[in-house]
C-alpha positions as a printed NumPy array, in Angstrom:
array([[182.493, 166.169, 217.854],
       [185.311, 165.813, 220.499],
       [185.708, 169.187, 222.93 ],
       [189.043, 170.518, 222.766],
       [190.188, 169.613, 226.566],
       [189.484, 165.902, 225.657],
       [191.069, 166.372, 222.407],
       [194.272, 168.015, 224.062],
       [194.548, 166.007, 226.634],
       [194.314, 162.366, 224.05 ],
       [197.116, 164.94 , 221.954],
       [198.971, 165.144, 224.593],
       [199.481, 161.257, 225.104],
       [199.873, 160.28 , 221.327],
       [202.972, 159.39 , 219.91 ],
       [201.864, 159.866, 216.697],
       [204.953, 161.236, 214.429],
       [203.574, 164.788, 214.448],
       [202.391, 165.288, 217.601],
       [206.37 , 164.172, 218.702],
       [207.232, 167.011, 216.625],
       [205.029, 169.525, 218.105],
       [206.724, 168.397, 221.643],
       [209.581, 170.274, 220.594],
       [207.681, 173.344, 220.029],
       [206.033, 173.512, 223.466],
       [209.538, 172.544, 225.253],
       [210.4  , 176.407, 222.81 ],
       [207.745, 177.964, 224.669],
       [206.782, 176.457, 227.481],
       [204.567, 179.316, 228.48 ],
       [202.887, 180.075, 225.29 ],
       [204.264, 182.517, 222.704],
       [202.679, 186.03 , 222.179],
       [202.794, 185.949, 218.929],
       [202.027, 183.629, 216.377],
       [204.227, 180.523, 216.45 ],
       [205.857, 180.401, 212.828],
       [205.996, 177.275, 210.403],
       [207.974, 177.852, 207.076],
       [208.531, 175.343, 204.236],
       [211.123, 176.436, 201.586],
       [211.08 , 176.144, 197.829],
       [213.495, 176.846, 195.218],
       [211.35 , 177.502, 191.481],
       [214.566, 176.354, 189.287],
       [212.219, 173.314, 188.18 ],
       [208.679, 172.108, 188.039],
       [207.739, 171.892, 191.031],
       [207.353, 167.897, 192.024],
       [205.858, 165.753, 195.092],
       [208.983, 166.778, 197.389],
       [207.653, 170.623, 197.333],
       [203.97 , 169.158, 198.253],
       [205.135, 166.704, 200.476],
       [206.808, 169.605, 202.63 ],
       [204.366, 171.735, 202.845],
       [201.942, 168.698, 203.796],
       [203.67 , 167.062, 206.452],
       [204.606, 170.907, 207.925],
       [200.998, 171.644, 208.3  ],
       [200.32 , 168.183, 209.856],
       [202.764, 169.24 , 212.426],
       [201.087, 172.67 , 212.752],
       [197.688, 170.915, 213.608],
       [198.83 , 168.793, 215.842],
       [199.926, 171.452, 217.672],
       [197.419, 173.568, 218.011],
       [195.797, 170.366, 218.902],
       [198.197, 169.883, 222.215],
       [198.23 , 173.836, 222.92 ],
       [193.766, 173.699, 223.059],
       [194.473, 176.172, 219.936],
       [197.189, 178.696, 220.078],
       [198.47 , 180.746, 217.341],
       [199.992, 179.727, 214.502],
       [201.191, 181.098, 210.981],
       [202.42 , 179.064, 207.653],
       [204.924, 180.518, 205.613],
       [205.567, 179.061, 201.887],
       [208.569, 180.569, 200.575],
       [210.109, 180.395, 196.985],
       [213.516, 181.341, 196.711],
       [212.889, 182.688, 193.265],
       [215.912, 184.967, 193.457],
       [218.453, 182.792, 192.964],
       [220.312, 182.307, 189.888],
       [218.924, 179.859, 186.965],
       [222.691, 178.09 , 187.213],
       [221.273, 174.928, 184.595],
       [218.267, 174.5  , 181.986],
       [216.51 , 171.534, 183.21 ],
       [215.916, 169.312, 181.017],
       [212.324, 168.654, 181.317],
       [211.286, 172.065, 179.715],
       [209.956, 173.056, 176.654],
       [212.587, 174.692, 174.57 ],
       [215.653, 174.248, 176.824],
       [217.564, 176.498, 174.623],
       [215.761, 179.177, 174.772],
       [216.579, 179.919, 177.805],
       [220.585, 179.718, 177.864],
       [220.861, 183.523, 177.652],
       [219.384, 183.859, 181.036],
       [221.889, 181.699, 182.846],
       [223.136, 183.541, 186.133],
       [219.325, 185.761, 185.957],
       [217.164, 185.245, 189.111],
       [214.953, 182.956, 188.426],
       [212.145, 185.641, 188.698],
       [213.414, 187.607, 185.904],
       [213.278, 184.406, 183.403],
       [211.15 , 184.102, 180.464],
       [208.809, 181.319, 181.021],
       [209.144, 178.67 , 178.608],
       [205.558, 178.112, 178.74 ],
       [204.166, 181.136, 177.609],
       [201.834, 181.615, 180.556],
       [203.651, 183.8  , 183.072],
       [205.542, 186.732, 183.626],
       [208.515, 184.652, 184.123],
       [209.622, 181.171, 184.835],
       [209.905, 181.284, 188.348],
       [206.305, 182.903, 188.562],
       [205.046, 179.897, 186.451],
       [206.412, 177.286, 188.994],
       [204.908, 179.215, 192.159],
       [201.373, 179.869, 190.307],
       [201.47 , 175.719, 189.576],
       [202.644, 174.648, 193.197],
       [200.124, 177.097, 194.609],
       [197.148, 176.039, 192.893],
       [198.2  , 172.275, 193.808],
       [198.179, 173.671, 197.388],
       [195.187, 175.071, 197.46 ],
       [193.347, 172.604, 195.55 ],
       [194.175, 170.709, 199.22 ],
       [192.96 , 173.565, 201.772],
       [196.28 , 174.424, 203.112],
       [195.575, 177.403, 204.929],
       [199.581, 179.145, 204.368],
       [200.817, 182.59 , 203.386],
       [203.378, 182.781, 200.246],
       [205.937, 184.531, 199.68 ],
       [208.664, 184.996, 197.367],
       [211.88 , 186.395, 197.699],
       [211.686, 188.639, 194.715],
       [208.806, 190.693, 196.927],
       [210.483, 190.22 , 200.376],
       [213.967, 191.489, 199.384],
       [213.013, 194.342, 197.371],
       [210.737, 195.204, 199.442],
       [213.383, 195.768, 201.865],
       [211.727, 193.206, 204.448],
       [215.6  , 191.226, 204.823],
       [216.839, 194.68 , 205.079],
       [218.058, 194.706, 208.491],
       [219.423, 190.752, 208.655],
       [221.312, 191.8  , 205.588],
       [222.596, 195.05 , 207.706],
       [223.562, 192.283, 210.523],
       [225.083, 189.924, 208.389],
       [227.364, 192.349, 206.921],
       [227.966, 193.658, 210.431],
       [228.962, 189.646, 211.395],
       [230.525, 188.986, 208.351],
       [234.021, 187.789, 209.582],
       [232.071, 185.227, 212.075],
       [230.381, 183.958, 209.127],
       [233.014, 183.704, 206.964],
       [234.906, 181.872, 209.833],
       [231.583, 179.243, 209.8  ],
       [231.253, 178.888, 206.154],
       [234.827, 178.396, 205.079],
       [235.938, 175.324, 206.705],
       [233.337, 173.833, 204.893],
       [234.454, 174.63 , 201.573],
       [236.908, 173.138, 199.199],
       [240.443, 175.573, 198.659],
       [238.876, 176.762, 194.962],
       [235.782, 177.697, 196.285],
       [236.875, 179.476, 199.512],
       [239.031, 181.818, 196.666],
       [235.496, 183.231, 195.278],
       [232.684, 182.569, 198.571],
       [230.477, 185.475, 199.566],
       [227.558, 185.009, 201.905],
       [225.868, 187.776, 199.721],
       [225.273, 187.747, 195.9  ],
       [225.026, 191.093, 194.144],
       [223.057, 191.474, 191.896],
       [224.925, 193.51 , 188.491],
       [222.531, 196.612, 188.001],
       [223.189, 196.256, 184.126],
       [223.167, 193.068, 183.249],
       [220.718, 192.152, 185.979],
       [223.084, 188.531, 186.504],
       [223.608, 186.884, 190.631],
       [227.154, 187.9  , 190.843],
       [228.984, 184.91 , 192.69 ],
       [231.833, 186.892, 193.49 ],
       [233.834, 187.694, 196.602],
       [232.62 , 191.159, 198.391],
       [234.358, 193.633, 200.744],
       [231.964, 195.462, 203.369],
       [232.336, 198.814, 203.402],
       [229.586, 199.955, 205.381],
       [227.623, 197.918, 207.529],
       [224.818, 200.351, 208.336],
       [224.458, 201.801, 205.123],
       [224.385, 198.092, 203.767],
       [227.565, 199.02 , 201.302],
       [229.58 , 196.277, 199.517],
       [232.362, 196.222, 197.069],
       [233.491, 193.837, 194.688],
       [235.569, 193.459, 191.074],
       [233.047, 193.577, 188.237],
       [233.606, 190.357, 186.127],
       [232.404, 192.13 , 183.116],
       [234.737, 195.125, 183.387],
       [236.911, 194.193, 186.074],
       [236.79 , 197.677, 187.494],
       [235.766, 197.736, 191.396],
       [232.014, 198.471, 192.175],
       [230.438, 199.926, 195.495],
       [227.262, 199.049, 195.616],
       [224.255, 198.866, 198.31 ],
       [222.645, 195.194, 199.202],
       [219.505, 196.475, 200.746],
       [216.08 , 196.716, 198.729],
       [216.693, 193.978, 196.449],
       [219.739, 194.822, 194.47 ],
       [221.816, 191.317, 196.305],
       [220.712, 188.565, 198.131],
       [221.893, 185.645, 200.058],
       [223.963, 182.739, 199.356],
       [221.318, 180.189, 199.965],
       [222.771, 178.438, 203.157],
       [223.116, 182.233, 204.717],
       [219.695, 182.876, 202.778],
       [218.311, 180.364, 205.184],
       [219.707, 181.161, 207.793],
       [218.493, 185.355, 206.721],
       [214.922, 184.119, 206.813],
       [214.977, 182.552, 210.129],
       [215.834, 185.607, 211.586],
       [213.974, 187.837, 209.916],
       [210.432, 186.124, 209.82 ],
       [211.632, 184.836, 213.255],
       [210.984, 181.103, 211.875],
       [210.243, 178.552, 215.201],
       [209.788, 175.37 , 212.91 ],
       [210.799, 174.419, 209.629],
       [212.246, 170.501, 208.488],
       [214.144, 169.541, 206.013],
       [215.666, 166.644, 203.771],
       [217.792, 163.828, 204.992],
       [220.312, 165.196, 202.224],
       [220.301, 169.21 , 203.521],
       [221.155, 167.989, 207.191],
       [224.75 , 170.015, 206.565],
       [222.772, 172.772, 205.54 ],
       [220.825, 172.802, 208.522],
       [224.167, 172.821, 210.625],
       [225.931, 175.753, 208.964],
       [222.621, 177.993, 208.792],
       [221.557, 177.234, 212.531],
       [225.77 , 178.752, 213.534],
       [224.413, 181.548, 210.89 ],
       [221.367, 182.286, 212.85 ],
       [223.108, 182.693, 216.369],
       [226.002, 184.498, 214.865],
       [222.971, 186.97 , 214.426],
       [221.484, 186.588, 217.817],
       [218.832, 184.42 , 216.99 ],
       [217.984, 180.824, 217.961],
       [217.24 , 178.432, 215.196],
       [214.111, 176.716, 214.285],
       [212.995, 173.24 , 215.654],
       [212.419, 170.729, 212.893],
       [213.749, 167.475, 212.161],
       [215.227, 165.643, 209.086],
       [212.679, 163.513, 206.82 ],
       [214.104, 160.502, 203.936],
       [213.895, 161.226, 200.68 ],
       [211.702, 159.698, 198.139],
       [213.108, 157.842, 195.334],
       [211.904, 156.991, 191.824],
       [211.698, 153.848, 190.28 ],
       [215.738, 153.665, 189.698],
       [216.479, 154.203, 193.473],
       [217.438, 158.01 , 192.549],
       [216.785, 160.84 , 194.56 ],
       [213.436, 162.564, 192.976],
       [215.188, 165.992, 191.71 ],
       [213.177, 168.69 , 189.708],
       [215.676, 169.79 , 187.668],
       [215.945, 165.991, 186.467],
       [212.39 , 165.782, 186.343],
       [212.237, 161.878, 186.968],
       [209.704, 160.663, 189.923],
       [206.012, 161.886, 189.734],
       [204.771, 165.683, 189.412],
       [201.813, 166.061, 191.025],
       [199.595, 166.382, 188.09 ],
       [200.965, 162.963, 187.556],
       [199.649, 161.348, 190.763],
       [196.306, 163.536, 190.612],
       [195.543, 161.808, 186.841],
       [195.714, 158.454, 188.368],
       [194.036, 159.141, 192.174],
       [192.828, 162.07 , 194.385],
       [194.983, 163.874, 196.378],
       [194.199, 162.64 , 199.625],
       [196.245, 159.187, 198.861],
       [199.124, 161.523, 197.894],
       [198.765, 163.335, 201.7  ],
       [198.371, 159.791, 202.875],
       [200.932, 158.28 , 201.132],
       [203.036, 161.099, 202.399],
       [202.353, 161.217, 205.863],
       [203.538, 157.353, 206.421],
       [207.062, 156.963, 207.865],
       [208.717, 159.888, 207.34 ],
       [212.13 , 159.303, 208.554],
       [212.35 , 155.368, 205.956],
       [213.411, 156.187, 202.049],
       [210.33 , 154.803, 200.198],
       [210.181, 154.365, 196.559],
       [207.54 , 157.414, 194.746],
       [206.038, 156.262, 191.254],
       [203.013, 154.755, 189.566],
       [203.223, 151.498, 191.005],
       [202.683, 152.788, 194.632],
       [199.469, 154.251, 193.777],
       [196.639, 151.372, 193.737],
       [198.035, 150.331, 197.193],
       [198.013, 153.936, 198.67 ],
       [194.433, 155.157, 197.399],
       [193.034, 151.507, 198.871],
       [194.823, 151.574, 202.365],
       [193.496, 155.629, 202.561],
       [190.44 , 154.834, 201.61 ],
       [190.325, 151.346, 204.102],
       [191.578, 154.019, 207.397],
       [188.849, 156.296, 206.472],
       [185.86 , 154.29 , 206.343],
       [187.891, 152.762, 210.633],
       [188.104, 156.68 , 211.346],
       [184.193, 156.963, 213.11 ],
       [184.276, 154.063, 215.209],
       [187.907, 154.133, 216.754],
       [188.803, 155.604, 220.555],
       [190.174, 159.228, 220.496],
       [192.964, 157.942, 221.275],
       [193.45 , 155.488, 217.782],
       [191.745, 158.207, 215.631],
       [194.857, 160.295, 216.536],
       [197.325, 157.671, 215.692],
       [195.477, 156.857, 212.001],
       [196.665, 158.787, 209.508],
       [193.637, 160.211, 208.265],
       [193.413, 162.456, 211.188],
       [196.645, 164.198, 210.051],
       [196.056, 164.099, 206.015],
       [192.497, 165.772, 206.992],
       [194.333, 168.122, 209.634],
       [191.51 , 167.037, 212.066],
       [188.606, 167.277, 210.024],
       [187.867, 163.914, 208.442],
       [185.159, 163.454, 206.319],
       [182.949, 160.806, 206.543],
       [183.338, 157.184, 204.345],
       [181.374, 156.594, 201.531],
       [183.405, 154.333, 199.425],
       [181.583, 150.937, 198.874],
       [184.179, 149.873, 196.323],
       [188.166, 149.019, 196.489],
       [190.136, 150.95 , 193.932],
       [191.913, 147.229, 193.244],
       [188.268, 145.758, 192.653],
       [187.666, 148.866, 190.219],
       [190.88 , 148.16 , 187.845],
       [189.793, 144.694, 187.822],
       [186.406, 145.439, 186.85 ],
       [187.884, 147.554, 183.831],
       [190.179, 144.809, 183.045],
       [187.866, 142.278, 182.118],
       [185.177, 144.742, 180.929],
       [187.692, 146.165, 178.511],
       [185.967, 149.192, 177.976],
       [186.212, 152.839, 179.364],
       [182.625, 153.097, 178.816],
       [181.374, 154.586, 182.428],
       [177.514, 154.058, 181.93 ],
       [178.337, 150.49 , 181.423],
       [180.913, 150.225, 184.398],
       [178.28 , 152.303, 186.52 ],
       [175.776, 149.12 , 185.893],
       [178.047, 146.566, 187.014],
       [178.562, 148.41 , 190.33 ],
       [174.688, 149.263, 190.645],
       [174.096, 145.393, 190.801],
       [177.013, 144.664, 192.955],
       [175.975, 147.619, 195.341],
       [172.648, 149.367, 195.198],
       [171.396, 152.726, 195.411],
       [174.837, 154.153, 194.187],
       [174.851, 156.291, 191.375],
       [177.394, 158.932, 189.997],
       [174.994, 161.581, 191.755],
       [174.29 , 159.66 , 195.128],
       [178.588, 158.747, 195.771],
       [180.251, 161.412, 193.374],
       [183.98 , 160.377, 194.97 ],
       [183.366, 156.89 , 193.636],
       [182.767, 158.573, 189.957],
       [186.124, 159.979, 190.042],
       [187.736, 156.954, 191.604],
       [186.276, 155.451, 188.447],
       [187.678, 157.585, 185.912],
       [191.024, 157.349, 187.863],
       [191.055, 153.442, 187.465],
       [190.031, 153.943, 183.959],
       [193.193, 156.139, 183.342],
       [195.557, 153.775, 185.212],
       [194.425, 150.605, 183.515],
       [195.211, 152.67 , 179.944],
       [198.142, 153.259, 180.855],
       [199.643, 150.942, 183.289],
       [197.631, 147.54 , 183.086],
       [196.373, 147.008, 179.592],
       [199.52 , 146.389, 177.53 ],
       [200.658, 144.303, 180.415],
       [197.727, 141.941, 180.55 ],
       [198.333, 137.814, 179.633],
       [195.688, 135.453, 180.871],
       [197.646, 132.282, 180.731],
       [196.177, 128.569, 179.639],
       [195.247, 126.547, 183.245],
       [197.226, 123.552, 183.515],
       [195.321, 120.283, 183.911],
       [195.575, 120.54 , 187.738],
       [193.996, 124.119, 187.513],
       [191.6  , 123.137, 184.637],
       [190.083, 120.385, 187.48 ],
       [189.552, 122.731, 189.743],
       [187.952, 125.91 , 187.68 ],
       [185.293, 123.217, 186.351],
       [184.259, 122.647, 189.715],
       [184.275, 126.46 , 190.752],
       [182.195, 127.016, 187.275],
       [179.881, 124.504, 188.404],
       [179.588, 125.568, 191.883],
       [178.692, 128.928, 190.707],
       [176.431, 127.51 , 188.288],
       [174.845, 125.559, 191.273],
       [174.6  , 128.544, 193.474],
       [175.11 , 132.416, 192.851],
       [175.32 , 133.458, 195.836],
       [171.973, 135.76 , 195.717],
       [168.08 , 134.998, 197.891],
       [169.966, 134.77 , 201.433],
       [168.766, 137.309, 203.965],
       [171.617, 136.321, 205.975],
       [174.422, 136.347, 203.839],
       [175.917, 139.245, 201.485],
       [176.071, 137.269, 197.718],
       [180.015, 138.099, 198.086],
       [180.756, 136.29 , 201.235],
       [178.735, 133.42 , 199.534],
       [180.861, 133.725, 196.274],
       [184.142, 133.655, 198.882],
       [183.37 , 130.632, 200.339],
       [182.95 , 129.316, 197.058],
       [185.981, 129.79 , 196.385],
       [188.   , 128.711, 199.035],
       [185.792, 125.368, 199.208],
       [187.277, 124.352, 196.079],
       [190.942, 125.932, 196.916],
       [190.923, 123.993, 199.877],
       [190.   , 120.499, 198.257],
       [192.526, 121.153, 195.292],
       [195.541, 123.074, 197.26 ],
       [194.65 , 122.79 , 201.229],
       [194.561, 125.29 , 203.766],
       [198.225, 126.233, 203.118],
       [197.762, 126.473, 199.272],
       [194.877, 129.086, 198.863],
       [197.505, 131.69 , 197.991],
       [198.557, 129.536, 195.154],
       [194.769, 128.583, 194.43 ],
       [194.021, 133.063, 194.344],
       [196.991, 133.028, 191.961],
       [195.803, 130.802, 189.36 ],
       [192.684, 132.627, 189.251],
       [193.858, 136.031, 188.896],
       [196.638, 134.795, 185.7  ],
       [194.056, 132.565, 183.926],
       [191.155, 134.645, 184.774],
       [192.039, 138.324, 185.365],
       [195.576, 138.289, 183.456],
       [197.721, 139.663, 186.578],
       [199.302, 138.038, 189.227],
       [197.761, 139.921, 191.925],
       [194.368, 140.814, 192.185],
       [190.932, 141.311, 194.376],
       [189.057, 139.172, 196.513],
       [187.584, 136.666, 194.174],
       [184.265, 136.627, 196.108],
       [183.688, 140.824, 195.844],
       [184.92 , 140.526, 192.39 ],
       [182.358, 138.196, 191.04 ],
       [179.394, 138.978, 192.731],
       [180.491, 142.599, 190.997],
       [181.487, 141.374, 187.599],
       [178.411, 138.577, 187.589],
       [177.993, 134.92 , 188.404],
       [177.535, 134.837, 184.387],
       [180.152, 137.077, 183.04 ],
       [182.791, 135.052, 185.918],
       [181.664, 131.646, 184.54 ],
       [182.358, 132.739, 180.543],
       [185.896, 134.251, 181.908],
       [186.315, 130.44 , 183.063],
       [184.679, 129.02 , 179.767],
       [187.232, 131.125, 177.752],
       [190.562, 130.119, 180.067],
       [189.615, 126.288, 179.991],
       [189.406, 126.774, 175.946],
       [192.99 , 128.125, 176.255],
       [194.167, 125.064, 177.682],
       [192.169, 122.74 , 175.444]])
């Protein structure tokens, strides 16, 4: 265990991404707040709720840590908010019944039915789903949603103030807008009292204190007084943003690349109100297989169920955590890579300095409390091992890794049984249609008879000194070398994986066999120097 000073102090030096980040918090309070120092992420429930949500909430938190890290442990709050008061403006797509839901156009997305049958309303189904996917992490955050905070009356005094500095607002918001939408803007939304709709309609403040608006009613076209305190309006979101800030008194929150106008207008909003905006900084977007920005009204990129069928949720923190600020593609094919490279930091974690624990990302996916490595098994070496087993039968799997690594067991390394059933599910559905072991040529046909009788010469196994799968490696470069040369073992690995393993990537060829068998390797040979024949 390192003590805090020497922990602080190796904080204070790293330049680590989040610990950057948490610089700008201690340059906000120099001295220490009194309070808690607030972190919000924000969430709008008008879709399922996809890696981007996740991903927000993550990297926030890793932020958080490190700063309690660099502070020897001062105070600090999460909030998760869901805007789930705003109006359901389009059906996405992605939904069970899309139809069924056009009546409820212009509703708050709280007072939706929920498609699925499981909630009180749509919105309420989205939060329950991103919740559980946050706690199934340990996030240690508060929620809250907008359809407690405002009718609870907890925005009741911002609203007061932003009625009270509604000209200055107007005056920030306007030159923003195009002429035809400057004709209907309101940094408030009323909400009708009958037909229960977020009114996008132009107000007139007639008392500040008293929280009194006016507008023309678009179903009657009569004019309407009506209060915005305790729920019955809320916030255009930019001004909603900016209403938050001030009232939670928000010191961090970041955002998307693509909201950095957002940021702009709502940080003028907040010191038009007296307060100072929150630090934070602007992260890339993901993208899905097309190059698209991941949106969850579209529903294309991964959900999180999605990545959490195919690997555990720590890649998904990893893969989340690297480069924040470069536009990185988010979908199946990322996955192998990301789950090996997590699992390859982890097991580096123990013996490292301070000072390159804090720079490896496992420190910040774990929020400082890394478990320890037991994972005696690539995730890459486990798809191949299902792809020339061809069978999803786990007891039979299980004995292939017991004789490449002993004293495992599904009881005795648990993580590896679920890696297992992970690379079982990916192979299904990503590898097995896609598999073609190609006939050698005659130059490759030369040189697999002399790795099959190598092997059959030697399997690698009665060496004290040597680990059967560094023997099986060197088998296999000896004859790469003599067939392709030094520079030509990438070729030589190639020609292996498509004749034997069907793919064009693949494991190291020593681990692989000394886990698949000397035997089982030589009859995968047998079989691709019949295909040639």
């Amino acid at each position: 265990m390192t003590d805090t000073e020497t922990l602080r102090t190796a904080a204070l030096a790293s330049k680590a991404w989040p610990y950057e980040e948490a610089r700008k918090l201690m340059k906000r309070w120099p001295e220490g707040k009194a309070e808690a120092v607030l972190f919000q992420t924000g969430y709008g429930p008008s879709g399922l709720p996809h890696i981007g949500t996740f991903t927000e909430v993550a990297r926030t938190s890793m932020v958080r840590n490190a700063y309690e890290e660099m502070t020897g442990g001062a105070a600090t709050r999460l909030v998760a908010f869901s805007d789930d008061m705003d109006g359901m403006r389009k059906v996405p797509g992605n939904l069970p019944n899309p139809e069924s839901l056009l009546p409820y156009l212009d509703q708050p997305l709280s007072r939706v039915p929920d498609p699925f049958g499981t909630h009180d309303s749509f919105a309420a189904h989205n939060n329950a789903r991103l919740r559980s996917f946050l706690d199934a992490f340990g996030f240690d955050y508060e929620f809250l949603a907008a359809s407690t905070a405002y009718p609870e009356g907890r925005f009741d005094d911002t609203l007061r103030a932003i009625l009270k500095n509604y000209d200055a607002i107007m005056g920030i918001m306007l030159p923003t807008l195009g002429e035809e939408r400057r004709k209907t803007y309101s940094p408030i939304f009323p909400i009708h009292p009958e037909t229960g709709k977020v009114l996008q309609v132009p107000i007139e403040v007639v008392d500040p204190q008293a929280g009194i608006i006016a507008y023309v009613d678009p179903e009657t076209g009569a004019r309407r007084e009506q209060s915005v305190l305790g729920g019955q309006a809320k916030a255009q979101w930019k001004v909603d943003w900016a209403l938050r800030w001030v009232a939670l008194g928000v010191d961090y929150e970041m955002a998307g690349k693509d909201l950095i106008d957002s940021v702009t207008q709502s940080g003028k909003i907040a010191r038009a109100l007296g307060a100072k905006p929150p630090e934070g900084f602007n992260y890339e977007l993901f993208l899905d297989e097309q190059g698209a920005k991941i949106s969850k009204t579209k529903g294309n990129g991964l959900t999180i169920e999605e990545w959490l069928t195919y690997a555990p949720i720590e890649s998904l923190a990893f893969y989340i955590y690297r480069e924040p600020k470069k536009a990185r593609q988010l979908s199946f094919a990322v996955i192998p890579k990301a789950v090996d490279e997590y699992y390859q930091l982890l097991a580096a974690y123990p013996g490292q300095p301070i000072e390159q624990q804090l720079g490896n990302p496992v420190h910040h996916v774990h929020l400082g409390k890394v478990p320890a490595a037991d994972m005696p098994v690539s995730f890459a070496l486990l798809l191949n091992l299902v792809s020339v087993a061809l069978t999803d039968d786990k007891a039979l799997l299980w004995r292939y890794l017991q004789r490449y690594a002993a004293n495992v067991s599904p009881e005795t390394h648990p993580a590896l049984d679920r890696l297992l059933d992970y690379a079982i599910a990916y192979f299904r559905d990503f590898i097995a249609d896609s598999l073609r072991r190609r006939a050698p040529t005659e130059q490759e046909a030369a040189a697999l008879k002399e790795l099959d009788a190598l092997l059959a010469e030697d399997d690698g196994t009665g060496r004290a000194d040597e680990e059967p799968a560094a023997v099986l490696q060197n088998h296999v470069y000896e004859i790469g070398k003599t067939h392709y040369g030094k520079e030509g073992l990438r070729d030589w690995f190639k020609v292996l994986y498509e004749t034997l393993l069907g793919s064009s990537q693949g494991p190291r060829m020593g681990s692989f066999i000394a886990l698949y068998g000397v035997s089982e390797t030589r009859a995968l040979i047998s079989d691709a120097l019949a295909r040639q024949a």
